[in-house]
OpenMM code with the backbone's topology and positions (N, CA, C; nanometers):
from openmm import Vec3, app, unit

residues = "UNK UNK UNK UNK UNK UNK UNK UNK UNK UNK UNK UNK UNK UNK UNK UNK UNK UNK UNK UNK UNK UNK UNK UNK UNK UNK UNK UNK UNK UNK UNK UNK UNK UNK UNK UNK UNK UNK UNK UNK UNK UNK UNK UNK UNK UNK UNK UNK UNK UNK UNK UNK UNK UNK UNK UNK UNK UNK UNK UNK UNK UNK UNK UNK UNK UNK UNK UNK UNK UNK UNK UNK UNK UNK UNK UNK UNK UNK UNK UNK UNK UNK UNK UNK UNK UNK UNK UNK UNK UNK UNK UNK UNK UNK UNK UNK UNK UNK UNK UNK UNK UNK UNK UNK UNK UNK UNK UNK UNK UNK UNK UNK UNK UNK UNK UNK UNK UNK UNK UNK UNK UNK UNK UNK UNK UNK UNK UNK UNK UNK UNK UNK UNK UNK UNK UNK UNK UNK UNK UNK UNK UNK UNK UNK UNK UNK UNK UNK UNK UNK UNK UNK".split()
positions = [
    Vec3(-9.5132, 0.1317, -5.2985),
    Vec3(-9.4136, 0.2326, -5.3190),
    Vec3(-9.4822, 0.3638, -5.3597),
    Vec3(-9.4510, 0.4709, -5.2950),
    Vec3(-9.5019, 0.6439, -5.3436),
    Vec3(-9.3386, 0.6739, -5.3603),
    Vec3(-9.4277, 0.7405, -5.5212),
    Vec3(-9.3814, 0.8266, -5.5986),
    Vec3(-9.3987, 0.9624, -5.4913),
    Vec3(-9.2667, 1.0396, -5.5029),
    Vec3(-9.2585, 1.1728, -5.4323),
    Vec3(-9.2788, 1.3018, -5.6039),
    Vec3(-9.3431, 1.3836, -5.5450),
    Vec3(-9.3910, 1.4725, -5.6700),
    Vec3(-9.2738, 1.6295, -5.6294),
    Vec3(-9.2114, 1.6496, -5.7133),
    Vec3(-9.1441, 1.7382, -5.7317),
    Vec3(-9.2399, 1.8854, -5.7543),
    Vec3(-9.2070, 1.9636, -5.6477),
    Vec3(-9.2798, 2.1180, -5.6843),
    Vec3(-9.2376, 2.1721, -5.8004),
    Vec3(-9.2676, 2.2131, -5.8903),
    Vec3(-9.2565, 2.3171, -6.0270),
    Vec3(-9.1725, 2.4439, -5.9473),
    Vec3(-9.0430, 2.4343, -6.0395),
    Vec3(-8.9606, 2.5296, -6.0077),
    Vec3(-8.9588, 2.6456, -6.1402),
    Vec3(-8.9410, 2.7499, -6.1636),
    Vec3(-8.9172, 2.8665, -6.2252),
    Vec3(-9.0127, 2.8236, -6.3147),
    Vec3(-9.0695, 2.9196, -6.4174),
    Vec3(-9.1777, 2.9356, -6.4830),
    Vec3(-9.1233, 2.8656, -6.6367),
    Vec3(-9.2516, 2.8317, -6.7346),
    Vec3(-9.2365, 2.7321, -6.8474),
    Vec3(-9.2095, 2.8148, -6.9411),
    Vec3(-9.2133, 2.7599, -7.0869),
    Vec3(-9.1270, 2.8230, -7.1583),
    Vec3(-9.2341, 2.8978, -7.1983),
    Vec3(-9.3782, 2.8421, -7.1849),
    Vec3(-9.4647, 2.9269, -7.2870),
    Vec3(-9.5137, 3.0761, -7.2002),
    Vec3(-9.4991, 3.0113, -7.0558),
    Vec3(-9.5274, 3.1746, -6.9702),
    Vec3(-9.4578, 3.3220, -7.0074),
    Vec3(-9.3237, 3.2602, -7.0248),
    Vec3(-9.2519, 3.3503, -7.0668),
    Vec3(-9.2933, 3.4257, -7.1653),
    Vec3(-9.3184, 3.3701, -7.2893),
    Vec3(-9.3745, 3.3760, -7.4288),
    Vec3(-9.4605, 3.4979, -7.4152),
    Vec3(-9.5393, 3.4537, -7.3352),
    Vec3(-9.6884, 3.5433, -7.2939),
    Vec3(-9.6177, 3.6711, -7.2380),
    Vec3(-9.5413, 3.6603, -7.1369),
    Vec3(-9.5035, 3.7893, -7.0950),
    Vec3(-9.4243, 3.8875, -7.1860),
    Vec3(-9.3332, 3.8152, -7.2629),
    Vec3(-9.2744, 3.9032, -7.3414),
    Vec3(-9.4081, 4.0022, -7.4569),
    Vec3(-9.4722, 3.8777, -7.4643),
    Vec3(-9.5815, 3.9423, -7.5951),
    Vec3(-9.7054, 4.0269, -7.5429),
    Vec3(-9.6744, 4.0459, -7.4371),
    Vec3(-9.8038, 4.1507, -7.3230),
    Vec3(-9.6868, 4.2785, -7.3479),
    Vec3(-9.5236, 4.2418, -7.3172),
    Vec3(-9.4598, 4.3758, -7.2837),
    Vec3(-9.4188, 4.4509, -7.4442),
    Vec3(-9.4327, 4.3464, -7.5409),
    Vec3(-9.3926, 4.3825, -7.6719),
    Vec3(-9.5357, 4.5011, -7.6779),
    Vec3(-9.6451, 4.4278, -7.6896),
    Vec3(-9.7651, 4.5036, -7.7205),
    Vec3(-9.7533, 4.6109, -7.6611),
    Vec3(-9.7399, 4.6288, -7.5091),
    Vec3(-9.7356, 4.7933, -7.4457),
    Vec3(-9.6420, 4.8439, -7.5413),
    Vec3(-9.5454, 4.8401, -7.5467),
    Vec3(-9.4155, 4.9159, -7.6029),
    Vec3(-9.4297, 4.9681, -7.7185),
    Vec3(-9.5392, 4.8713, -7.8086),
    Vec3(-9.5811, 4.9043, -7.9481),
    Vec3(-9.6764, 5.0570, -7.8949),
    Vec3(-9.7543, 5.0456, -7.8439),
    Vec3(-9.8407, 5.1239, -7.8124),
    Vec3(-9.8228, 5.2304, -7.7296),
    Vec3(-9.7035, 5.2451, -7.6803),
    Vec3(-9.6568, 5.3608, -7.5854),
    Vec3(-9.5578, 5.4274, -7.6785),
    Vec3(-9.4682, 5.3746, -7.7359),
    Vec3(-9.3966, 5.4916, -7.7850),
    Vec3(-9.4092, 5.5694, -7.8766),
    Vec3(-9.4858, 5.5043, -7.9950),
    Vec3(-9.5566, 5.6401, -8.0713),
    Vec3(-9.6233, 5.7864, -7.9944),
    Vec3(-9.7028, 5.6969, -7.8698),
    Vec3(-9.7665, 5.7934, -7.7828),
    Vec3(-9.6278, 5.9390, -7.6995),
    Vec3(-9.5748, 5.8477, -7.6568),
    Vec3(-9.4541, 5.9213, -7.6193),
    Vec3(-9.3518, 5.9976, -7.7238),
    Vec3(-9.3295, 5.9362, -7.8578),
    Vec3(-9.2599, 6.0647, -7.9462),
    Vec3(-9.3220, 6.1324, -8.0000),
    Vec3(-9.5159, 6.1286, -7.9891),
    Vec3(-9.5743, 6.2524, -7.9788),
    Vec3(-9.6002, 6.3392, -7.8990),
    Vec3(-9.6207, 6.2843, -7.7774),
    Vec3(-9.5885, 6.3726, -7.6517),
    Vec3(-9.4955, 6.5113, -7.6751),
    Vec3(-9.3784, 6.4245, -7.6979),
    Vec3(-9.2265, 6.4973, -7.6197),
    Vec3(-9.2536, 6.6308, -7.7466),
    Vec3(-9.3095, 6.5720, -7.9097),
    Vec3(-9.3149, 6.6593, -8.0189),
    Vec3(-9.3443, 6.7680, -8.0037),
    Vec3(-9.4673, 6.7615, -7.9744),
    Vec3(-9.5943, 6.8311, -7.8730),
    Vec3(-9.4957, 6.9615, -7.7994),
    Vec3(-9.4240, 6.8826, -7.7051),
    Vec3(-9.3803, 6.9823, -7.5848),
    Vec3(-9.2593, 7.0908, -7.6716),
    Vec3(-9.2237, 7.0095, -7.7517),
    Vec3(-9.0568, 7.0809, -7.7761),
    Vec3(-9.1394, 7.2124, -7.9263),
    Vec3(-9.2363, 7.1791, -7.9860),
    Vec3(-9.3400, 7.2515, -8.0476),
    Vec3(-9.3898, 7.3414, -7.9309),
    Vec3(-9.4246, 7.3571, -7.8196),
    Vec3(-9.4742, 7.4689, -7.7636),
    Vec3(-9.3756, 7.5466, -7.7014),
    Vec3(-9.2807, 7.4604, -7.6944),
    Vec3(-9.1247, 7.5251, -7.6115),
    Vec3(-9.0902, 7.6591, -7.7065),
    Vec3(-9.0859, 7.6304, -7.8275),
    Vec3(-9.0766, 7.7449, -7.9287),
    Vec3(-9.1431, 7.8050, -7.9266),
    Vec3(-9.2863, 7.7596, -7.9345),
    Vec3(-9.3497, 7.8964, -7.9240),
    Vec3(-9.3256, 8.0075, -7.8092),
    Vec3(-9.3235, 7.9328, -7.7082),
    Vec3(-9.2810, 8.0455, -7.5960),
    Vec3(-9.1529, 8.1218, -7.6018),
    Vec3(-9.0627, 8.0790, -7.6811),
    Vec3(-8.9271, 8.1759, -7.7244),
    Vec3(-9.0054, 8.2869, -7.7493),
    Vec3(-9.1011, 8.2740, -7.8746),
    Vec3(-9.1523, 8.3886, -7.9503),
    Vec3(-9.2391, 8.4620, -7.8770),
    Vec3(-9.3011, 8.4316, -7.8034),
    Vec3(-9.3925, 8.4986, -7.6592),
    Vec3(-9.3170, 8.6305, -7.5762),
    Vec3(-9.1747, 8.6153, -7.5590),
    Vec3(-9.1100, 8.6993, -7.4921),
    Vec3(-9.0713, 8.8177, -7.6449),
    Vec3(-9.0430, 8.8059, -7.7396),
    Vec3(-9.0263, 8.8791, -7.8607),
    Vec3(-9.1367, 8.9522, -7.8989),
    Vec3(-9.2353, 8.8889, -7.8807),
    Vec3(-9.3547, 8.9640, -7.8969),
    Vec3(-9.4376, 9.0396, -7.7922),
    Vec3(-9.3698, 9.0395, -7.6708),
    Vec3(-9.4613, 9.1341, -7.6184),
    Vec3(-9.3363, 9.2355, -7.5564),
    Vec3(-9.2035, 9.2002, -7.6412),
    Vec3(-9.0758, 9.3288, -7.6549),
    Vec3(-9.1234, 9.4068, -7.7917),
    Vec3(-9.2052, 9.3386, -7.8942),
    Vec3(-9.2355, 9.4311, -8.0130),
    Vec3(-9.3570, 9.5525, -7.9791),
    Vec3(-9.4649, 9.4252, -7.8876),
    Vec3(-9.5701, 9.5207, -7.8717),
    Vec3(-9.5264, 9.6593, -7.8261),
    Vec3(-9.4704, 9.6508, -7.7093),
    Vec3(-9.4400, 9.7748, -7.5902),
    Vec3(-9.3645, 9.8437, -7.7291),
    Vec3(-9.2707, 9.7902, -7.8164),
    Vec3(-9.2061, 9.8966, -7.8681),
    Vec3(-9.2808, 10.0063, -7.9237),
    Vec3(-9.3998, 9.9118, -8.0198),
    Vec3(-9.5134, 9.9903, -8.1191),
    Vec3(-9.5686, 10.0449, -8.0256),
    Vec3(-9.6433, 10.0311, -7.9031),
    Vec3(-9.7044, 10.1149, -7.8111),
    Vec3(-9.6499, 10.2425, -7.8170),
    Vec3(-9.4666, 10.2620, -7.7399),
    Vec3(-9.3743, 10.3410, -7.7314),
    Vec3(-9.3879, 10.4419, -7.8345),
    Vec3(-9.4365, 10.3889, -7.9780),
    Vec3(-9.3464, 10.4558, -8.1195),
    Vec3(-9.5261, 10.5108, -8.1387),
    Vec3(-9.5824, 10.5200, -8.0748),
    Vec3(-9.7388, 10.5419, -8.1308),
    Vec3(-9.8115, 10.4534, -8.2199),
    Vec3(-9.8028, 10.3445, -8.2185),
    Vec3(-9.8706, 10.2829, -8.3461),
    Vec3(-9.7538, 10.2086, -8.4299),
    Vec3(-9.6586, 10.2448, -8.4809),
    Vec3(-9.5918, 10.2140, -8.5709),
    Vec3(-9.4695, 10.1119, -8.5391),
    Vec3(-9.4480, 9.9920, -8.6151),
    Vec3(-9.3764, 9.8925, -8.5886),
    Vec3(-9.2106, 9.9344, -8.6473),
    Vec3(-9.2329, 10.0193, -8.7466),
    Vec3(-9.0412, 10.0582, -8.7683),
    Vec3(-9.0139, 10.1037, -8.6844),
    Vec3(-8.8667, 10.0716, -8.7208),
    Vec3(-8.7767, 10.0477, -8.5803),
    Vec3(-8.7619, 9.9429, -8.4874),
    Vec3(-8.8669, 9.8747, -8.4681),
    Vec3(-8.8569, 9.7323, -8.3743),
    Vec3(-8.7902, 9.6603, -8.4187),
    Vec3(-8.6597, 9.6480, -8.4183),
    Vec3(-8.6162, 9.5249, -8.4408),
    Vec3(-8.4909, 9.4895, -8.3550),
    Vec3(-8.4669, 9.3820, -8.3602),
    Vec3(-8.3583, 9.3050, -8.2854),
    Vec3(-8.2219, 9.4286, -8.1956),
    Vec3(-8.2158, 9.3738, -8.0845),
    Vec3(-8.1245, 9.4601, -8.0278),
    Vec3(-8.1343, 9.6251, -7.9851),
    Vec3(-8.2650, 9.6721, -8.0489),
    Vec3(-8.3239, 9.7868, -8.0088),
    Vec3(-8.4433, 9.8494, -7.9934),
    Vec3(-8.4552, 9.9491, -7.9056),
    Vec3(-8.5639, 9.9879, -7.9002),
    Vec3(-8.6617, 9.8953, -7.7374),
    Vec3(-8.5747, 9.8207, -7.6744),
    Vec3(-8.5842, 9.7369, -7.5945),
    Vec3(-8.6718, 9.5655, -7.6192),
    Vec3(-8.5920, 9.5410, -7.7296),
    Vec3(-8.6064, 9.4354, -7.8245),
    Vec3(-8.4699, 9.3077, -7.8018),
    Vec3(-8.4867, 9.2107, -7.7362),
    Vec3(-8.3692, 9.1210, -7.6896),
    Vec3(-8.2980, 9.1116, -7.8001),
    Vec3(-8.1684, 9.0226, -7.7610),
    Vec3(-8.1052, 8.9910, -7.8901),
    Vec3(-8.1743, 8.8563, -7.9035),
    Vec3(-8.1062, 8.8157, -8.0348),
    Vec3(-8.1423, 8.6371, -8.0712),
    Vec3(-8.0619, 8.5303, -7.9717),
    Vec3(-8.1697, 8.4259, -7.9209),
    Vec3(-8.1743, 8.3488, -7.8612),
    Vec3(-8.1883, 8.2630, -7.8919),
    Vec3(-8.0943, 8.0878, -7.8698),
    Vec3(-8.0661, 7.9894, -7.8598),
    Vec3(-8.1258, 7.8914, -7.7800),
    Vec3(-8.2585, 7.8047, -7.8337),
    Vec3(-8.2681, 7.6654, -7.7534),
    Vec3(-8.2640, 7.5617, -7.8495),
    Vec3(-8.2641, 7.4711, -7.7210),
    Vec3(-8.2946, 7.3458, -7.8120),
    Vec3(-8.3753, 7.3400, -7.9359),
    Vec3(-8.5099, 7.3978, -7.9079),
    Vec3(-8.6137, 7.4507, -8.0198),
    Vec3(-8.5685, 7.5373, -8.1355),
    Vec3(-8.4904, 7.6426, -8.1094),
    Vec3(-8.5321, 7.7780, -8.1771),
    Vec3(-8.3438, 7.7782, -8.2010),
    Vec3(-8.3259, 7.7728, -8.3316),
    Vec3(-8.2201, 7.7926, -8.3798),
    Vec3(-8.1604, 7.9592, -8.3918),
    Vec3(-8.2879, 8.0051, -8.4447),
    Vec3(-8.2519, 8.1923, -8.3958),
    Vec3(-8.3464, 8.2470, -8.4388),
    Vec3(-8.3508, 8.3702, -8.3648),
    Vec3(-8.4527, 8.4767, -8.3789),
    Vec3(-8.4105, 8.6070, -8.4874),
    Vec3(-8.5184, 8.6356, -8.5556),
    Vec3(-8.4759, 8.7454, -8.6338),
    Vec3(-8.5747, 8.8792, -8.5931),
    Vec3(-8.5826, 8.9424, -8.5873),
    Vec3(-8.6732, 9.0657, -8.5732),
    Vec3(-8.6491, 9.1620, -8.6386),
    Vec3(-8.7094, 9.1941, -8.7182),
    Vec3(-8.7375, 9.3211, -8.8145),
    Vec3(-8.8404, 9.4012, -8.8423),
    Vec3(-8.8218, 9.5218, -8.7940),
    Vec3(-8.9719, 9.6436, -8.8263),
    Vec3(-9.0780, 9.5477, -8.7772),
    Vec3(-9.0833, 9.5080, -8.6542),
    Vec3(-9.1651, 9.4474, -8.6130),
    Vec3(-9.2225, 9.2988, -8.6297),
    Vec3(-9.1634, 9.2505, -8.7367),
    Vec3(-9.1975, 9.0537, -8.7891),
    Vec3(-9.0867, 8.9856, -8.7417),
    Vec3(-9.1383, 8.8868, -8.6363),
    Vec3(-9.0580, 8.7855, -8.5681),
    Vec3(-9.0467, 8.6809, -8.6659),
    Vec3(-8.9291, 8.6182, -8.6561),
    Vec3(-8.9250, 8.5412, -8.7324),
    Vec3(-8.8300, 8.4341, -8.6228),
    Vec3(-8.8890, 8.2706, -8.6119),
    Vec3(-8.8548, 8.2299, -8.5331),
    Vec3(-8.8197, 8.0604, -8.6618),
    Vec3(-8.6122, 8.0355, -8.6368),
    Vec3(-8.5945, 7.9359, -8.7209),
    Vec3(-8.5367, 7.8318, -8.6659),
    Vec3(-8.6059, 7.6960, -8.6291),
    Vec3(-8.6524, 7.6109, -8.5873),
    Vec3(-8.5160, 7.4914, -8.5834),
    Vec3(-8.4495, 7.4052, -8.5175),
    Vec3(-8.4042, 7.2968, -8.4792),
    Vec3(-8.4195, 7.2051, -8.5190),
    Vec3(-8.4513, 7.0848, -8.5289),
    Vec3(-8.4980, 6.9600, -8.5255),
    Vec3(-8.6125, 6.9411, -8.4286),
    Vec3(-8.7174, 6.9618, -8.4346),
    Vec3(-8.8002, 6.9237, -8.3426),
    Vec3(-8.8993, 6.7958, -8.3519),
    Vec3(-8.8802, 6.7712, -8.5088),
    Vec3(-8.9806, 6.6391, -8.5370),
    Vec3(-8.9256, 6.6038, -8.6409),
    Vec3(-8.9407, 6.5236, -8.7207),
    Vec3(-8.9042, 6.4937, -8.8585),
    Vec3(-8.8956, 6.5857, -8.9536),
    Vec3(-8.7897, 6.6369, -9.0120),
    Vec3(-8.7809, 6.7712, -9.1334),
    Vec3(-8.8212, 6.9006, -9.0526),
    Vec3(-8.8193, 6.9529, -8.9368),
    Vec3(-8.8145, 7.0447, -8.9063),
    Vec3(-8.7054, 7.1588, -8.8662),
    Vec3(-8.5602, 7.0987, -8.8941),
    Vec3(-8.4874, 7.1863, -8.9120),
    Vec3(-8.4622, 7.3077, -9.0124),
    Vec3(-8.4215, 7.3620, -9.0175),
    Vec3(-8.4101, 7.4861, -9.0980),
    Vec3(-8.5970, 7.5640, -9.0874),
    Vec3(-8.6714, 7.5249, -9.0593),
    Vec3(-8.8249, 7.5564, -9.0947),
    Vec3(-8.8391, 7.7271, -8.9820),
    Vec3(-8.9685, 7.7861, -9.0139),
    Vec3(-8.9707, 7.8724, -8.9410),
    Vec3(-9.1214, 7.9090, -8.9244),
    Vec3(-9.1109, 7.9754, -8.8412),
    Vec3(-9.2468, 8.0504, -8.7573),
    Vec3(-9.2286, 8.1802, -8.7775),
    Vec3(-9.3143, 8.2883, -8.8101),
    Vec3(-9.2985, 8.4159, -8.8381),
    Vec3(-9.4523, 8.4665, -8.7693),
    Vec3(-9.4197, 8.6085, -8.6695),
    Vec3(-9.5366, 8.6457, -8.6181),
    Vec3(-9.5161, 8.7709, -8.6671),
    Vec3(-9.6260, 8.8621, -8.7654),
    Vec3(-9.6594, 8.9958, -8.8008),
    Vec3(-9.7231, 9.0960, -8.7239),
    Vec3(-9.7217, 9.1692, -8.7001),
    Vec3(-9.8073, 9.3170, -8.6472),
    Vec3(-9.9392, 9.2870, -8.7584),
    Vec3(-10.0610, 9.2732, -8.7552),
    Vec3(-10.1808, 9.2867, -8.8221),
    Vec3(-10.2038, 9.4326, -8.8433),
    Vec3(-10.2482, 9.4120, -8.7105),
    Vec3(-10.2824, 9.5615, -8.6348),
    Vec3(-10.3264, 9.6099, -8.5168),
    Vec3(-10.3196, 9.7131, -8.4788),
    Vec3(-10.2744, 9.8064, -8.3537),
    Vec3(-10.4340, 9.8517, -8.3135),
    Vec3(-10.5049, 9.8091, -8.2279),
    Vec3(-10.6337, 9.8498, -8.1949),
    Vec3(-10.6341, 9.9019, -8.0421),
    Vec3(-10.5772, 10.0384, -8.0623),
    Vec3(-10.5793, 10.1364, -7.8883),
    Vec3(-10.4564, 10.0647, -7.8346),
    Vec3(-10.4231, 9.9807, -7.7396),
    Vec3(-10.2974, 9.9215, -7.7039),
    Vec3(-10.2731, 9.7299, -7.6979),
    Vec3(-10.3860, 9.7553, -7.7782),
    Vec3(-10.3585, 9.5693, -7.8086),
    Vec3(-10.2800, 9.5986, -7.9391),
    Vec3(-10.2341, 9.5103, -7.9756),
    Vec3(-10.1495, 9.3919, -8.1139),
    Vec3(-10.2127, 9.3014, -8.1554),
    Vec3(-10.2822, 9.3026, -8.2694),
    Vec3(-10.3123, 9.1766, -8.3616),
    Vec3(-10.2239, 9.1302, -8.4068),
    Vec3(-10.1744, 9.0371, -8.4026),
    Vec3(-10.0632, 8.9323, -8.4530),
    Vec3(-10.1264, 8.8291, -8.5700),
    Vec3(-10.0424, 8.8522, -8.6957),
    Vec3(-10.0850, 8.7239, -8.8106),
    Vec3(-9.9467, 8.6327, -8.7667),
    Vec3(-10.0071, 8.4930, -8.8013),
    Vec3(-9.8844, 8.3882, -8.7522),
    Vec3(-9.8790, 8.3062, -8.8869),
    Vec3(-9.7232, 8.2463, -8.9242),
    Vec3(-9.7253, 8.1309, -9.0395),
    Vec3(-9.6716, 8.0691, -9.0305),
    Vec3(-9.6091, 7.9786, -9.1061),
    Vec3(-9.4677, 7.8598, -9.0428),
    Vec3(-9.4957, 7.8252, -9.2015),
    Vec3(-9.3320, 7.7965, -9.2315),
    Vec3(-9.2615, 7.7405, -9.3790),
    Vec3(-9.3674, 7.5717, -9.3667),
    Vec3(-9.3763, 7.5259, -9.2326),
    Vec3(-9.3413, 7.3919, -9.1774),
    Vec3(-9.4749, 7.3494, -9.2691),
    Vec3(-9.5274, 7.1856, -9.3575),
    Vec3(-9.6221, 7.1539, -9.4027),
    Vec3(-9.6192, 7.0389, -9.3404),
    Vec3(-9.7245, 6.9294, -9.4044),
    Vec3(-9.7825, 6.8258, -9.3207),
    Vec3(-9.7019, 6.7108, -9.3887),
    Vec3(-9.6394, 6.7682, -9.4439),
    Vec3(-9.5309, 6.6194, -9.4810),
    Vec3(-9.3861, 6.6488, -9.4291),
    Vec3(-9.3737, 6.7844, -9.3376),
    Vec3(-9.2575, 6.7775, -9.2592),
    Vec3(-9.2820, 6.6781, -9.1733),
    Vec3(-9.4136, 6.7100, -9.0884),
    Vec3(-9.4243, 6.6888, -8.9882),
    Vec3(-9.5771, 6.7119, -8.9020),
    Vec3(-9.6398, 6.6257, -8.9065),
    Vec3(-9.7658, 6.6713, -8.8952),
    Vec3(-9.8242, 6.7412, -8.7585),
    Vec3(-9.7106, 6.6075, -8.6521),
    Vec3(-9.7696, 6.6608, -8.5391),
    Vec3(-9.7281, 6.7845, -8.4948),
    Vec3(-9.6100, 6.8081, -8.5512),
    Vec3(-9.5716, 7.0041, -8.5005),
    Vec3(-9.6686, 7.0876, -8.5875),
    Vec3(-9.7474, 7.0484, -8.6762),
    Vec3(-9.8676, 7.1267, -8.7594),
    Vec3(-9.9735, 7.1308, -8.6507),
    Vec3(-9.9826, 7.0163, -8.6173),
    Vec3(-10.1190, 7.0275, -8.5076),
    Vec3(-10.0937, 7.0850, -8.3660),
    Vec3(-9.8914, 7.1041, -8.3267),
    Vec3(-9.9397, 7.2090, -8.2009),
    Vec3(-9.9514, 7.3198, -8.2204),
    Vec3(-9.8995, 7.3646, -8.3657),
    Vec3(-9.8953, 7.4609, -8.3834),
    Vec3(-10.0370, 7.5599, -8.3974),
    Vec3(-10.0921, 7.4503, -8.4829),
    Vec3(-10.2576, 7.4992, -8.5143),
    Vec3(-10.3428, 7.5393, -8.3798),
    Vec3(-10.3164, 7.4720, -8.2841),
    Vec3(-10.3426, 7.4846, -8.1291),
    Vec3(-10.3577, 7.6130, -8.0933),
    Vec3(-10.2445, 7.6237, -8.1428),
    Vec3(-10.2175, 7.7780, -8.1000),
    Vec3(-10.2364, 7.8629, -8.1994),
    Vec3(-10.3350, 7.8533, -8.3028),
    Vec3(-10.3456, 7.9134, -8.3727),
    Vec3(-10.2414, 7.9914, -8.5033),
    Vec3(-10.1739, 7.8964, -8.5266),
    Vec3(-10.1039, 7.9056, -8.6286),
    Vec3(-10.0993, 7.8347, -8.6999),
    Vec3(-10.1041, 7.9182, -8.8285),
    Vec3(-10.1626, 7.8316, -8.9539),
    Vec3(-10.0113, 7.8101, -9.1019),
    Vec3(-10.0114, 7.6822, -9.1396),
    Vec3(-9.9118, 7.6546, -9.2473),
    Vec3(-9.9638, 7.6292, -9.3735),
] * unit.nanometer
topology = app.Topology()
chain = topology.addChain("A")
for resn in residues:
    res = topology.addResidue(resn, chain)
    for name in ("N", "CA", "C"):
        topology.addAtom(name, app.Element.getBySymbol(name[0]), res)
């Protein structure tokens, strides 16, 4: 008498096991990567709000000979305040941007970015940069920020 041998149908319990604990591990390891990513991006997104403000301040001081009074918001060909996801609103005064921040990472709402006139060398702008923001808001918006040369 032969025994007939049955083919192995759908996979065992421990295969499974394995696969879940290969896809657990990626997942561990990707999404930190990914909610620093996105941090990263929505941190430079702001900065570029302030990019268009600042080179409406420069031309103004160019315009005015040197001098930053008067630059501010709504005149002098200075935008009004603008709304993103990032940038809760813009302030501009006698030339200091002041840029106040959303939620972009952990404790970064209400926080801000402020860019100064240094100084005026022939038709460049030295710009000083700061942010309220510290490393227990939020570190990784400290480090895009620092990127770009702005210091908290």
């Amino acid at each position: 008498m032969q025994l007939k041998s049955r083919a192995q149908q759908g996979f065992t319990l421990i295969e499974l096991m394995i696969v879940v604990a290969i896809i657990g591990i990626l997942a561990a390891v990707a999404l930190p990567q990914y909610r620093t990513y996105t941090t990263r991006a929505k941190a430079a997104n702001a900065l570029t709000v302030g990019d268009q403000y600042k080179a409406a301040v420069a031309l103004c001081i160019l315009e005015k000979g040197g001098s930053k009074t008067g630059c501010s918001l709504n005149s002098n060909g200075i935008p009004g305040s603008v709304t993103t996801k990032e940038v809760n609103k813009v302030e501009v005064t006698d030339g200091l941007i002041k840029l106040t921040l959303n939620d972009i990472g952990t404790n970064t709402a209400g926080k801000t970015i402020t860019f100064d006139v240094a100084n005026v060398v022939g038709e460049a702008v030295i710009w000083t940069t700061d942010t309220t923001l510290t490393a227990a808001d939020n570190q990784i918006v400290i480090d895009a920020l620092k990127k770009n040369n702005i210091s908290s």
